[in-house]
C-alpha positions, 0 to 999 in steps of 0.5 A: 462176711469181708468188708469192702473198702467203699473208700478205695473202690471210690478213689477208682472210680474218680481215677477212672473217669478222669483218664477214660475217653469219651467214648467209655465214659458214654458206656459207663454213664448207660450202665450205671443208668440201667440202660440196656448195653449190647456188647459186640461179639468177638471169639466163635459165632457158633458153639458147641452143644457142650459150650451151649449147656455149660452157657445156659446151666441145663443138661444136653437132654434138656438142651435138646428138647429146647431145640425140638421145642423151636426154643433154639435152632441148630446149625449142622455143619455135616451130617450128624454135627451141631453148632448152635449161634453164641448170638442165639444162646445170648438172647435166650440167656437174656431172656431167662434173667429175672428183671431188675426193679428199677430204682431199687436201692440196694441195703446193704449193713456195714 
């Protein structure tokens, strides 16, 4: 198991809040917080069925299913061609994550 140099990751952190603007400082002090953070968007808005699999770690069978189960909605962009909303895909991935105890300590040995 690789030891990590707590002392480094430290010094960088001081360094980074001291250069930061106020605006990642206020981003930062709500992740470190656990508080929720929506990130905005940017590249594609719709995927693939590949790219949809390979985000949500299941098979195009599977896939597939979820969207005739109502889990997902399609978009057809001509006949026979699909593309699925990153936005839709996110939610549904947010949802799958197990919930994280809030103040857990986390042990670890040194």
């Amino acid at each position: 198991m690789a030891t990590i140099d707590t002392r480094s990751i430290n010094e960088q952190i001081i360094l980074a809040v001291f250069t930061a603007g106020d605006e990642d400082k206020v981003k930062a002090l709500d992740i470190l917080q656990g508080k929720e953070v929506r990130l905005a968007l940017s590249g594609p808005l719709l995927l693939s069925m590949g790219e949809a699999t390979d985000l949500l770690g299941v098979s195009r069978a599977t896939l597939w299913r979820m969207l005739e189960a109502g889990s997902l909605e399609k978009v057809e962009l001509y006949a026979g061609s699909y593309r699925l909303r990153v936005s839709d895909i996110l939610e549904l991935v947010e949802k799958r994550k197990p919930a994280k105890p809030k103040d857990a300590w986390v042990a670890t040995s040194i």
